[in-house]
VOPAGU-2260 file (C-alpha; in pm, 1 decimal, decimal comma):
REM VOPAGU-2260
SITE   aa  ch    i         X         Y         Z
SITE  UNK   A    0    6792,2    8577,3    6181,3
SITE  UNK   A    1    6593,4    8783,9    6434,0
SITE  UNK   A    2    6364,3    9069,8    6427,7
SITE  UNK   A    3    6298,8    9228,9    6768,8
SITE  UNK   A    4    6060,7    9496,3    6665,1
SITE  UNK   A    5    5808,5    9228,8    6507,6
SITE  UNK   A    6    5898,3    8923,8    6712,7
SITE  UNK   A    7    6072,2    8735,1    6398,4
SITE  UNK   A    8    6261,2    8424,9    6456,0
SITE  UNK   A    9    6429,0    8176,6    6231,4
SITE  UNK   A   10    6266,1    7850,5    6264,2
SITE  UNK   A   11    6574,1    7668,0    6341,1
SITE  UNK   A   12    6652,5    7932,8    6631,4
SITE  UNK   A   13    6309,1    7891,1    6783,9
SITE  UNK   A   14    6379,1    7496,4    6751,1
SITE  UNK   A   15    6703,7    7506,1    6906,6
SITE  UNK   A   16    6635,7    7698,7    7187,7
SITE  UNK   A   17    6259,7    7479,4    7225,4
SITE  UNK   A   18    6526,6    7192,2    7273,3
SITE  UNK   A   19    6783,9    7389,2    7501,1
SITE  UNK   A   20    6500,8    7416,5    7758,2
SITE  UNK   A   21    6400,3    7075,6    7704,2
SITE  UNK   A   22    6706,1    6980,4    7797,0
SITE  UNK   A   23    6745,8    7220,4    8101,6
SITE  UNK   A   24    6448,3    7036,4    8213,9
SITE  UNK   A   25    6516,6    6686,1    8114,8
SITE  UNK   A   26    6886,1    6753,0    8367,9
SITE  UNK   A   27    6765,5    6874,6    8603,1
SITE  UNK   A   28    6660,8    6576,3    8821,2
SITE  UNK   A   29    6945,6    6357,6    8682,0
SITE  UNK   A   30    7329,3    6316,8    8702,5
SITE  UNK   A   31    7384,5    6518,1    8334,5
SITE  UNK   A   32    7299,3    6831,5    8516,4
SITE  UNK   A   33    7614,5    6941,2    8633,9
SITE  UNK   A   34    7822,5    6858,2    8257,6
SITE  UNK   A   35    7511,7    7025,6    8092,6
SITE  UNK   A   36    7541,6    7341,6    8313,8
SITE  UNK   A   37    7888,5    7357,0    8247,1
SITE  UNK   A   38    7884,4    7360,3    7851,0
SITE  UNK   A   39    7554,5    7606,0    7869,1
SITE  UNK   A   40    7734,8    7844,8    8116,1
SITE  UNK   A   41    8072,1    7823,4    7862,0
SITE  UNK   A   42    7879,3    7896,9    7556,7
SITE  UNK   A   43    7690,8    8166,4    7728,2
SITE  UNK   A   44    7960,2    8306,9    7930,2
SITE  UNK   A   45    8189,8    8301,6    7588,7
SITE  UNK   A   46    8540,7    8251,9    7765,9
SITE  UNK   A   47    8503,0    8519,8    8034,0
SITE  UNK   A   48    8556,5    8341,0    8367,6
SITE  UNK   A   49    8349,7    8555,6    8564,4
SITE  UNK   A   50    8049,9    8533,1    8311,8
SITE  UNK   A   51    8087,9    8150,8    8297,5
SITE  UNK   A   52    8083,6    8130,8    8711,0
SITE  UNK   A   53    7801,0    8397,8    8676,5
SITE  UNK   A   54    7608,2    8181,5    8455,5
SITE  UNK   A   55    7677,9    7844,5    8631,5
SITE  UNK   A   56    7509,4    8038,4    8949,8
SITE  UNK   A   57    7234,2    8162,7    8780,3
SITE  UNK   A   58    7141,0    7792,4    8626,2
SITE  UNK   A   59    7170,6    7646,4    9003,7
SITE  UNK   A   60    6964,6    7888,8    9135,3
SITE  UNK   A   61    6702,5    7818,0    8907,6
SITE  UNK   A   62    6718,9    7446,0    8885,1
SITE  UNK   A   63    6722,6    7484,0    9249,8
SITE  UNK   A   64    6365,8    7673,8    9186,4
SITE  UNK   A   65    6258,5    7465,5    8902,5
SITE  UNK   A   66    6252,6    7126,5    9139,6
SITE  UNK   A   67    6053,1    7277,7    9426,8
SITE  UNK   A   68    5809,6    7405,8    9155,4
SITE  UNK   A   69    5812,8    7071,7    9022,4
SITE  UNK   A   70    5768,3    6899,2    9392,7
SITE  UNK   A   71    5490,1    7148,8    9409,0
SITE  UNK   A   72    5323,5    7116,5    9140,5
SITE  UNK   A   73    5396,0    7486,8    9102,4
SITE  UNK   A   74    5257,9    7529,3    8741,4
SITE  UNK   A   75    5300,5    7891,2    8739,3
SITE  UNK   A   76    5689,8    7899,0    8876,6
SITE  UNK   A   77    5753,6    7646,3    8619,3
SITE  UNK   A   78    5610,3    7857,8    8340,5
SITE  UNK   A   79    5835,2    8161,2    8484,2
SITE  UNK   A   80    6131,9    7985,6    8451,3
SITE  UNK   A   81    6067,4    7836,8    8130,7
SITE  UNK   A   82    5991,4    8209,5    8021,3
SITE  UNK   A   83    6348,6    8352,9    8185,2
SITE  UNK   A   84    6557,4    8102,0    7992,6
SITE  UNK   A   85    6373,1    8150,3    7619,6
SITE  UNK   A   86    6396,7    8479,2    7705,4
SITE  UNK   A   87    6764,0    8470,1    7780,9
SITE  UNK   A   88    6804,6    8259,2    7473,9
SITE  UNK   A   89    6625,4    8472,3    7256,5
SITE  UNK   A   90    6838,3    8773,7    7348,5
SITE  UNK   A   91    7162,0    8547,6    7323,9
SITE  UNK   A   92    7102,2    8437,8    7016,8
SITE  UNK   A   93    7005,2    8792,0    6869,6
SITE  UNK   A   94    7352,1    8941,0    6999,9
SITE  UNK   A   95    7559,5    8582,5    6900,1
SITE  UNK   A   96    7394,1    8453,1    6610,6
SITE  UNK   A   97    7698,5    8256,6    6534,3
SITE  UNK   A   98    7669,5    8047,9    6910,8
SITE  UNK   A   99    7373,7    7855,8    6724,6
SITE  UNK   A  100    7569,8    7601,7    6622,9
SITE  UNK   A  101    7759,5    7547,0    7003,6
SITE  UNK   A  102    7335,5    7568,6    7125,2
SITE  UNK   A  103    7284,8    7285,4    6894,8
SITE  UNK   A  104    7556,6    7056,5    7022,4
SITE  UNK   A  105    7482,6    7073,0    7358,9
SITE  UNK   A  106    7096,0    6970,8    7238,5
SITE  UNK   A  107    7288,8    6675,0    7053,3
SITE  UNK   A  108    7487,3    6608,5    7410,2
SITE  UNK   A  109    7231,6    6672,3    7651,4
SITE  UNK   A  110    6859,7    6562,4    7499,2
SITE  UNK   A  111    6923,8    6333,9    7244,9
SITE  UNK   A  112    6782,2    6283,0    6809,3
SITE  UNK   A  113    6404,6    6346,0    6986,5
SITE  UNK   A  114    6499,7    6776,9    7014,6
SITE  UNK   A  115    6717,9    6789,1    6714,9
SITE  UNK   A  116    6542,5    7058,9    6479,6
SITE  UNK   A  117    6313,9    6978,7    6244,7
SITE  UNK   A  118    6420,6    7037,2    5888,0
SITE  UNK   A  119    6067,6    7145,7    5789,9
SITE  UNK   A  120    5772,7    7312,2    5953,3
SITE  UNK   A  121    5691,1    7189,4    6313,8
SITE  UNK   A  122    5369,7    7289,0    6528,7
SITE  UNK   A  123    5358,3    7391,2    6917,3
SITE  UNK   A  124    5099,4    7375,7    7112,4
SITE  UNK   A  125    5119,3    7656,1    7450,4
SITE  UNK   A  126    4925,9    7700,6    7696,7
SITE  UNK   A  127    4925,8    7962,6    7883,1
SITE  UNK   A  128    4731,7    8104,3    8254,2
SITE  UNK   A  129    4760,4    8484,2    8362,9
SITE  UNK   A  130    4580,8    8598,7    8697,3
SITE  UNK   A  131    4462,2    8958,7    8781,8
SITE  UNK   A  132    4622,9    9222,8    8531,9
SITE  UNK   A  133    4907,8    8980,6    8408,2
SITE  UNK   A  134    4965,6    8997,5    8035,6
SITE  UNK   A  135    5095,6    8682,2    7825,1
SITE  UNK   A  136    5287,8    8778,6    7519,5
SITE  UNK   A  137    5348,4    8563,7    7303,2
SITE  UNK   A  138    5561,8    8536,7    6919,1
SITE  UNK   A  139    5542,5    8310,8    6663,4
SITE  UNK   A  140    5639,6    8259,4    6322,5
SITE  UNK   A  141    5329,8    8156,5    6061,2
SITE  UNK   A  142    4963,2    8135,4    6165,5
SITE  UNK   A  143    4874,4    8170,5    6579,8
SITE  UNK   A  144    4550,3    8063,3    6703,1
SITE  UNK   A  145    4426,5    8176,0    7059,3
SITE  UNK   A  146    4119,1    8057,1    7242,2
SITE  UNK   A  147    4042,5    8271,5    7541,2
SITE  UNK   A  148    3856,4    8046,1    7829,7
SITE  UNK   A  149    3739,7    8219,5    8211,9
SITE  UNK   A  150    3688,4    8000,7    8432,5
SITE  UNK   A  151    3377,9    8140,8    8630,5
């Protein structure tokens, strides 16, 4: 399913967790947080109470961040936390391939038929900022086209 060395990823992975964090964000400001944290933190915690508490605290904290960023119109924050979770995902999935399915039904609980994965090709549009010496990395599966802008 996943290649780390050249940034592989199924297309249904890279779908699922696209509408995990849609979903993260969609909660967030509504009264399905608190059932969606609690199904993400079991599937990521995988039956070890500490983990699950660990997680639960972790997705507080940075919903917690997420809605100030939001408030503030904190583009940059947002796109940090957005980056922490795939990234979290990412490395999830690689080491629990077979948790895809649990990732899925909590998309199916928490955001609905619109972030159910496609069955075919799909196409995402990023955009991304980096200031000073920042890099963006960035991994996708088929063709990637970048346009580089400076804003003078």
């Amino acid at each position: 399913m996943f290649s780390r060395g050249a940034q592989e990823m199924d297309p249904t992975a890279t779908a699922v967790i696209a509408a995990v964090l849609t979903a993260f964000g969609e909660t967030v400001a509504n009264d399905t947080w608190t059932g969606f944290k609690t199904m993400l933190s079991k599937i990521l915690g995988r039956g070890d109470q500490a983990e699950i508490a660990r997680e639960e605290e972790q997705l507080d904290r940075d919903r917690d961040k997420l809605v100030y960023a939001r408030e503030a119109g904190d583009e940059g924050r947002i796109a940090r936390i957005d980056a922490k979770w795939s990234e979290r995902l990412i490395e999830f999935l690689e080491d629990h391939p077979e948790q895809i399915e649990a990732l899925q039904e909590l998309v199916n609980e928490y955001a609905g038929e619109q972030s159910t994965p496609p069955a075919t090709s799909q196409s995402v549009n990023n955009r991304n900022t980096a200031f000073g010496n920042s890099r963006i990395i960035s991994g996708g599966i088929g063709d990637v086209n970048v346009t580089l802008s400076r804003d003078e």
